[in-house]
N, C-alpha and C positions, 0 to 999 in steps of 0.2 A: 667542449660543449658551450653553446653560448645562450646567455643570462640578457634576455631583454631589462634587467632593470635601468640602465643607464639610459635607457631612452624612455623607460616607462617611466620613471619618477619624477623627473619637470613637470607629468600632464596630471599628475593628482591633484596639484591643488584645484585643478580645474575643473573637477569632478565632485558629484556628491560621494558623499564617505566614503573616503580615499582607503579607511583601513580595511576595505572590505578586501583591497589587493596587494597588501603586505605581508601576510602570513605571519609566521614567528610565535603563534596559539601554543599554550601548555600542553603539552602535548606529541605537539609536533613532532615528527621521525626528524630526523637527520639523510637524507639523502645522501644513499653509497655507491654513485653509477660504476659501469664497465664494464670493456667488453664482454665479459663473460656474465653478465645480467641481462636479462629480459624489464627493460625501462617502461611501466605501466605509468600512464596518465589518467588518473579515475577522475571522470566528470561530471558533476551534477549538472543536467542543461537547465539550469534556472539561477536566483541571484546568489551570493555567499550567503547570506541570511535566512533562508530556504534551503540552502544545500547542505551547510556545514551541520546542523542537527543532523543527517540523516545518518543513522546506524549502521546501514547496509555498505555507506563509502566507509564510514571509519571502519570496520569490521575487516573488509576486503583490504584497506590500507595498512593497517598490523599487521595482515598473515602475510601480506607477500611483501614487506620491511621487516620480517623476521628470518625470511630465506637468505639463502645464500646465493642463489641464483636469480634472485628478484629485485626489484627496488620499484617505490611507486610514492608519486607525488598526487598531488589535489589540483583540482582546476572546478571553476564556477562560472556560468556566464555571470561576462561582464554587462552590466547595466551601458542603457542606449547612448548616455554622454562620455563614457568611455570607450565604448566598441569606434564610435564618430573616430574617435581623437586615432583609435589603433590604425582604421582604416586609409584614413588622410596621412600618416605617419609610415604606412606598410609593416605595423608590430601584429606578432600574429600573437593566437590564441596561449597564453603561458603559465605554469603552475604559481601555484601561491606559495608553495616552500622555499623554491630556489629564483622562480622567474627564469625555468628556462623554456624558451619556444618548443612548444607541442613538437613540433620534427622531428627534435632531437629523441622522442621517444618510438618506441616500438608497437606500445599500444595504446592508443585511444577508447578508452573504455566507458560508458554511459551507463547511471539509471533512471531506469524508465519506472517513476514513479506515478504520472499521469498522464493521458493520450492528449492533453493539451500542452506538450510542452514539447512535442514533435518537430514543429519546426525549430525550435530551439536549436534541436541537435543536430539537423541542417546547419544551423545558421553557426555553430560552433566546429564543426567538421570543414568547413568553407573555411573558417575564421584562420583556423589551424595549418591549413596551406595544403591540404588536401582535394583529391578531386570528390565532389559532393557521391558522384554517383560510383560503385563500387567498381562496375565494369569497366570504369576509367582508372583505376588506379593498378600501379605495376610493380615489378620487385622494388624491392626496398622503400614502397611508400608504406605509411601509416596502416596498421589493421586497425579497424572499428568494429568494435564490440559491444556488446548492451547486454542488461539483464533487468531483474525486476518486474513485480508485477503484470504489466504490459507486457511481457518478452512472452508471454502465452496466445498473446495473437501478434506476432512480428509482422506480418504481412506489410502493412503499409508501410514499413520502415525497409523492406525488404532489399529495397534496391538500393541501399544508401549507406546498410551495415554487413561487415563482413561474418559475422558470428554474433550470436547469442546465445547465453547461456538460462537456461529453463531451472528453475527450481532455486536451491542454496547453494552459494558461490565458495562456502569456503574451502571445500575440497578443489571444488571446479579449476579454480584459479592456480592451484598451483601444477593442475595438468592441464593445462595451457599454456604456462611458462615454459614446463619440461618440453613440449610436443614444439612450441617456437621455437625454443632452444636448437633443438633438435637436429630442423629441419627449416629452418630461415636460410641456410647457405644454397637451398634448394629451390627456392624461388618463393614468391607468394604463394603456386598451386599446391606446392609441396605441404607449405604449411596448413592450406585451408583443406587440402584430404586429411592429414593429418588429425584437425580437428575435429573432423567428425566422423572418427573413431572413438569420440571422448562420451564418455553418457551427460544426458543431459546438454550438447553442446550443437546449437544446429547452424548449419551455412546453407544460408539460403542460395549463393548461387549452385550449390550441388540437388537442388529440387527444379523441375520442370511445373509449371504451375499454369495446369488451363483457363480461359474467360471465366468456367464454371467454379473455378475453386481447386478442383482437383491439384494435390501435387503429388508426382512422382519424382525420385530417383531417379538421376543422368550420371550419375557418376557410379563406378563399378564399387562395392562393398559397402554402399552405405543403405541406413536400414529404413523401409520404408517407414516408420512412424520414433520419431524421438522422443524416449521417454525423459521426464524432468528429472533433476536429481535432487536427492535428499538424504541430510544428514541422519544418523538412525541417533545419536545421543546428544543433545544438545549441551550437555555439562561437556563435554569434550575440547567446545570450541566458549572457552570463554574470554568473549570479547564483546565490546572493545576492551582491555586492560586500561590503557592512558586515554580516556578520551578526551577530546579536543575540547578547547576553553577558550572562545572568541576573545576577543582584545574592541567588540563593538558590539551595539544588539543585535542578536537573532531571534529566530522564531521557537520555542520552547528552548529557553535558555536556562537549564536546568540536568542534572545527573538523570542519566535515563541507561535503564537497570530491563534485559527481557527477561522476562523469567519462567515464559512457554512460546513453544511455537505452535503451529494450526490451531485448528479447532473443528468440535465433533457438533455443535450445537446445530448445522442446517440449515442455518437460513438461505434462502433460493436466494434473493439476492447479492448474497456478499460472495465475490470473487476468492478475495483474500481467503473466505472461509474454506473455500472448498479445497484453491490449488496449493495451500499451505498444509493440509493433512500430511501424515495423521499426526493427534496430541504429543508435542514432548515434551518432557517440566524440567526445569533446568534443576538439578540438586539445591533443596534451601537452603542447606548452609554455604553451597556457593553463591547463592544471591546474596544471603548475609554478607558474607566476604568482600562481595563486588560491590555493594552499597556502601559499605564501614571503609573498605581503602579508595572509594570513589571519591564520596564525603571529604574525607581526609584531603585528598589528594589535590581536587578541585578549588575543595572552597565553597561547595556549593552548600545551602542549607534547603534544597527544594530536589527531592526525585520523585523520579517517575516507573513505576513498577508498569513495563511497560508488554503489553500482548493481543491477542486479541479481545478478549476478555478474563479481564487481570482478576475480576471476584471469582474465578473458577479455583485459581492455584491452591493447591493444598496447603491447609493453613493458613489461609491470606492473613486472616484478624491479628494471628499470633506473630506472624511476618511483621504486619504494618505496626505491629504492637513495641517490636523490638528495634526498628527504624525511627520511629517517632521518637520514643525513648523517653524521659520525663521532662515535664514543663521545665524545669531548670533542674540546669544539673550541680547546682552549687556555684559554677564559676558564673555565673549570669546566664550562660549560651542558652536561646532558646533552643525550644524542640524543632527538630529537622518536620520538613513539610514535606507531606507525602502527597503522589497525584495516582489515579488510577485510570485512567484512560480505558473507555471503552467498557463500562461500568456495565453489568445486565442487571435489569431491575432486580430478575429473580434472585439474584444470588448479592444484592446487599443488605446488611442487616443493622440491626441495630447496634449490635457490637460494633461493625465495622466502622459505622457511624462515629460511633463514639471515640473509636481511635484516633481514625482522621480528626477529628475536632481539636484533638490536644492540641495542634501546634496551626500556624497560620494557614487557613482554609484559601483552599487555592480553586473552589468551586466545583459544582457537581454536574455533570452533563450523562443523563439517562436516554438510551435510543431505545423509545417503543415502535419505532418507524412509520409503524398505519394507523389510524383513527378509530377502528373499529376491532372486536376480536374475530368475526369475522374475515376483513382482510389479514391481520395477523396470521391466523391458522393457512392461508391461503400462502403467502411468505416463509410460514415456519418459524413464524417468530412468535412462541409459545408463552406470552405473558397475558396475564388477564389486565382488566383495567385494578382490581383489587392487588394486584400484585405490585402495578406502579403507585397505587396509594400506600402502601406498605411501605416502597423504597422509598417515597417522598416525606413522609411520616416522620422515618426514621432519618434522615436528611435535619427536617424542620425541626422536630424535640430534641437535635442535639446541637441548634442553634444557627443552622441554616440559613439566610434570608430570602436567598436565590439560588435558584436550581433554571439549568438548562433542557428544554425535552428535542428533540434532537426526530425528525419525520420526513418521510418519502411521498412524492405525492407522481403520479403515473405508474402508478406499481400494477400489475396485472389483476383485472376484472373490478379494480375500482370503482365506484362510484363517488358522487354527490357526499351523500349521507357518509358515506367512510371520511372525507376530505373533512367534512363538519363537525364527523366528530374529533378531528384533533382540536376542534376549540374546546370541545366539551370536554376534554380530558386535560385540558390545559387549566380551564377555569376550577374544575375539580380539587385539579392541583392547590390552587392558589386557597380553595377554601382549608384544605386541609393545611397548609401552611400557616394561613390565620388565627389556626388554633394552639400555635405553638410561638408565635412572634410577630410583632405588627412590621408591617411595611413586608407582608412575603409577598415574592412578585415570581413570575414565570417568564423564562424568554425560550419562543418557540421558534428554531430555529429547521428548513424547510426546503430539501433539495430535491430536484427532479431525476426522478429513476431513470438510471442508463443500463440496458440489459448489457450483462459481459459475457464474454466470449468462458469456457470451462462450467458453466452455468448451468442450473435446472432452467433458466429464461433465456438461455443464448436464441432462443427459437421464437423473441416477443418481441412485435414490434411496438418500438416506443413509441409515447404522445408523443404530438406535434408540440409544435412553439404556444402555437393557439393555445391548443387545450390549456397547457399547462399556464400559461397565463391566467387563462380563464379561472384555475382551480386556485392558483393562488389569491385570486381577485375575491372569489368568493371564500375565502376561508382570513382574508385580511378583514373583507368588508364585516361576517360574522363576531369579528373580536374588533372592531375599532373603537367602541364605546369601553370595553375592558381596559382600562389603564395599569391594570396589574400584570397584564399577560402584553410580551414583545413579541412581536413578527419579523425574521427575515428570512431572507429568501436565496437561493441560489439564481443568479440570471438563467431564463429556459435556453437563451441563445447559444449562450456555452455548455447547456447538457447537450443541445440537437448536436452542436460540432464535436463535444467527447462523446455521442452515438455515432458519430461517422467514424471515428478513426478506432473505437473500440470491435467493432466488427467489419471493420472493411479487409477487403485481399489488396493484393498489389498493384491494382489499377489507383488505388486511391493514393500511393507514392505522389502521383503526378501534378492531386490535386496540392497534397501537403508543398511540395515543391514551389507549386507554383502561388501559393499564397507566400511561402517565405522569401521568394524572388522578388513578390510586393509588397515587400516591407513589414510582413505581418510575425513577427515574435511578438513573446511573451506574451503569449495567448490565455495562460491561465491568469493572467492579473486582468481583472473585470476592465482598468482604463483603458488596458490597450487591446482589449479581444475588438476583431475585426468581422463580423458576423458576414455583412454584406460582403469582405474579402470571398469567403468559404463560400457562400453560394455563385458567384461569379465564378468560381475557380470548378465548381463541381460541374458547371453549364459548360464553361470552357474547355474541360474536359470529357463532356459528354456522358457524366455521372449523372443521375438521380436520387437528391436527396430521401423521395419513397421509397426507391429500392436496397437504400443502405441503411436505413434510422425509422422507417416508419411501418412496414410490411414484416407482416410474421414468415417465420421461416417455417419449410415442412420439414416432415418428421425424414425422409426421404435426402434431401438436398444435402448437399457437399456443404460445406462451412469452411470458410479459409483455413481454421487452424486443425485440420483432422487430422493432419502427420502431424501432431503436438499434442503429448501425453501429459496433464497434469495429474495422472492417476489414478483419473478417475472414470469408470466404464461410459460409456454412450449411451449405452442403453438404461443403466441406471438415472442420469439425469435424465432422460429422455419419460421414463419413466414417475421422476419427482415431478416434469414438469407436468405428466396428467394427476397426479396426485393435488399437486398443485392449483389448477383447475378444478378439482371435485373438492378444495377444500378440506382434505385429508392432512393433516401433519404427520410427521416424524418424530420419533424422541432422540434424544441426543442418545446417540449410538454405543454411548457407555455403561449404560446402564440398559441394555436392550441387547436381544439376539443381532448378531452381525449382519448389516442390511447389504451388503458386498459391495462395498461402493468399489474397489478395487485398491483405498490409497492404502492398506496395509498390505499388500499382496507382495509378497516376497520377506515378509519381516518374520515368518514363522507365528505370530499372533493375532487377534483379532482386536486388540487395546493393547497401542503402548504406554497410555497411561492410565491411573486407577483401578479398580475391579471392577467384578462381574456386573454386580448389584451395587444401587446406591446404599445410604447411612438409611436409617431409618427415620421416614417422613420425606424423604425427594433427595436433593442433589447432593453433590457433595461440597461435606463441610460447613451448609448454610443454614437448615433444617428447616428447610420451605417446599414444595411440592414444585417440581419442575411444571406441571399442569394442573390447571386452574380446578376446583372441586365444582365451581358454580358451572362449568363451561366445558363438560369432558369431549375429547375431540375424537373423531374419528385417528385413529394411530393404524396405518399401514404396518407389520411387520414383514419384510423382506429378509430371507438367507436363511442359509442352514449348515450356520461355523455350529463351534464346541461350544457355543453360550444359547446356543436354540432352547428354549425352555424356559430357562433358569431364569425373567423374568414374568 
């Protein structure tokens, strides 16, 4: 097996930070090739610095370096002054553990953590010595696989990857090895029937797929709709065990600890929320565990209790409470620094407040997303404005300075007055800070809504560029006199181009293509997105930006990803989205008769996590009202599981 380092190592100095391609991280596996293993190459298509936090490669990288029939190294795009040097030199694309050329392996494997980083994975499947497009390649070249959030609309990648895997990887992956295993001495077709026999596993070349969207089944046994997979007990799978300890910066560089998966809370727009159901909590005392031999292990004194919304877990206070630990513990060590990502107003308290406070504050970022309680309730995003004075409150009185508020602007039936009011709740903010410490300041930070695909909105079409310009222009101009309150913005150019590739089918292959033929990577970094590329390339292909990113869908039409089951019924988002419309909310489904969304349908329960009924006074664990007393909302109940009643 051959080790491009001897030719890679003279061109680092020639490079910005060379260590980003050395590997040798704490952590690291040891690479045990042979014939008798199935050789995975797990790829982040973006830089090390980007990639190597992410949980989902370290994760996947442990279970299948703990087989016996497995091995699997790391790879990252290389940045633009390196890839120059590979290309001009003929070194192809190669892992960071050992440096050896992608060839040598069996699979090529991607996560698709956002739809702008599409061409990437072009551009690193080329890199690799691969033929770009799937229908070109033949026995014994490289399989291309993906997974990840995006792997719930694969369409545009369709033609360029040979499998995807839908849901959680870490069963997935090791019946993938077995079924390669298997049946690689059989050819490629062998193995990709093989595949998708697997659940949760789809090969898009065994789908026929019409202009309209539709796909069906060409290949004999396979089933016309793939459902996602999912693990039923996440304490099962605890990993990462060693995680990875850069040797240079990254992007949350920091011990990060999950300690649930999904979530029931509803919000129409969040992706993640819907095709991550249903709730699972990982056992506290093995979060303890994972945190205490993490700590230890790293070096790190800063983690991250990380999920979707980490103030839900049962016991959080008492959690963060035992992780923090005391301000000094005699030998001088400060207290460990805890982060919470993904905060819901409702559910932080004053306790919580004050936990975190003990040891170096690593900053609070609170997402009320819409400006108004009306657009809220519209979202499903059930916080009052009194509910973010609450959070913010208790932030400021335990010495706070700055707090982040975190908003959406193109979100469904918006207006003006909704946009304006996020100043209003910004400056709000800021007086209530005032009264607990001077210099409180607010940064409001403001991205442009992209409808996804598994959605109650998959069916909306988004603002244009304009608008959204426009909404930001008025909601900057609104607060430019506020010197306490910051604005920033998401670029609108690169929401319209993540709305093209988040709901497009496999015509829009052609366009991704053909931007990364024109030099256009690394799309999700603001210097280098190519806006004017994307629109040439959609005209050149005879797409319409209206027909992909601007134009609502009807209730009737085909949607590219309908043979792809995130769990969740059709009819039931179909239904949030008139809910939605009429300004109806939902409660979070835990504490409510079962509204059948479909994601527990085979678990034999209607809650895998929690009870029937909340604590008394609202949610759990935090004793605040999941809905507002000034503001009560129309609540839809749908279903009629064994919890119909009983609240």
């Amino acid at each position: 097996m051959r080790s491009i380092w001897p030719d890679l190592e003279p061109l680092l100095d020639q490079v910005q930070r060379p260590a980003r391609y050395i590997g040798g991280e704490e952590g690291a596996r040891p690479a045990a090739h042979g014939p008798e293993k199935v050789a995975w190459l797990l790829c982040y298509p973006d830089s090390y610095e980007v990639g190597l936090p992410n949980q989902g490669l370290q994760i996947l990288y442990e279970i299948l370096n703990e087989r016996s029939d497995a091995t699997a190294e790391r790879a990252y795009a290389p940045w633009g002054d390196l890839e120059a040097l590979m290309r001009q030199r003929g070194l192809p694309l190669f892992s960071v553990d050992t440096h050896l050329a992608a060839g040598e392996f069996d699979i090529l494997a991607f996560n698709l953590s956002s739809e702008l980083v599409y061409t990437n994975v072009l551009n690193l499947i080329d890199l690799a010595g691969a033929a770009v497009r799937a229908a070109d390649r033949y026995d014994g070249d490289l399989l291309v696989g993906a997974g990840g959030h995006c792997a719930f609309n694969p369409e545009p990648l369709a033609d360029f990857v040979d499998f995807f895997v839908l849901g959680d990887g870490e069963e997935a992956v090791g019946e993938i090895t077995e079924t390669v295993a298997a049946r690689r001495a059989g050819g490629r077709r062998a193995v990709l029937e093989g595949l998708t026999r697997l659940e949760g596993v789809y090969v898009p070349e065994a789908f026929e797929v019409t202009v309209g969207g539709t796909a069906t089944p060409r290949w004999p046994g396979v089933a016309e709709t793939v459902e996602k997979r999912t693990i039923a007990a996440l304490g099962d799978w605890p990993y990462p065990k060693r995680q990875l300890v850069p040797l240079t910066e990254v992007v949350h560089d920091r011990l990060n600890v999950e300690v649930f998966r999904g979530c029931t809370r509803g919000c129409r727009f969040c992706q993640a929320g819907m095709i991550t159901r249903p709730v699972r909590e990982r056992p506290a005392d093995q979060v303890r565990t994972m945190v205490s031999e993490g700590l230890r292990r790293t070096g790190y004194d800063e983690v991250a209790l990380t999920s979707l919304s980490t103030a839900d877990f049962s016991g959080i206070e008492d959690l963060v409470a035992e992780v923090v630990g005391p301000a000094d513990d005699g030998a001088g060590c400060p207290a460990v620094s805890v982060s919470l990502p993904s905060l819901r107003v409702d559910a932080f308290t004053v306790g919580l407040a004050a936990e975190l406070q003990r040891a170096r504050r690593t900053g609070l970022t609170f997402a009320p997303e819409a400006g108004s309680w009306r657009l809220r309730q519209v979202i499903n995003k059930l916080i009052s404005s009194e509910d973010l004075e609450a959070a913010v409150e208790s932030a400021f009185s335990q010495g706070w300075r700055r707090v982040k508020l975190y908003f959406l602007v193109g979100l469904p039936t918006e207006t003006d007055e909704d946009v304006l009011g996020i100043a209003a709740l910004a400056r709000r903010c800021v007086e209530v800070g005032r009264r607990h410490v001077r210099g409180a300041s607010v940064t409001v930070s403001v991205g442009g809504f992209v409808p996804k695909p598994q959605t109650p909105f998959q069916w909306f079409g988004q603002n244009t560029v304009e608008e959204l310009r426009r909404k930001i222009a008025l909601l900057t101009d609104d607060l430019r006199a506020d010197r306490s309150v910051k604005v920033r913005w998401h670029d609108p150019e690169a929401t319209l181009v993540e709305g093209l590739a988040s709901r497009g089918d496999r015509r829009l292959g052609a366009v991704i293509e053909e931007v990364w033929r024109r030099g256009g990577t690394f799309q999700e970094w603001s210097e280098h997105l190519d806006y004017p590329l994307w629109l040439e390339a959609m005209e050149r292909c005879g797409l319409s930006v209206e027909d992909y990113a601007y134009r609502h869908r009807r209730s009737d039409e085909a949607l590219p990803w309908d043979h792809l089951s995130a769990g969740l019924h059709k009819d039931f988002l179909w239904q949030d989205f008139q809910d939605a419309l009429a300004g109806a909310g939902l409660e979070d489904c835990r504490w409510t008769p079962c509204y059948d969304c479909g994601a527990c349908t085979g678990y034999g329960i209607e809650h895998v996590v929690a009870s029937a009924l909340p604590p008394a006074g609202g949610s759990q664990g935090t004793g605040q009202s999941l809905l507002p007393s000034s503001a009560p909302v129309p609540v839809r109940l749908r279903g009629t599981g064994p919890l119909a009643g009983a609240a």
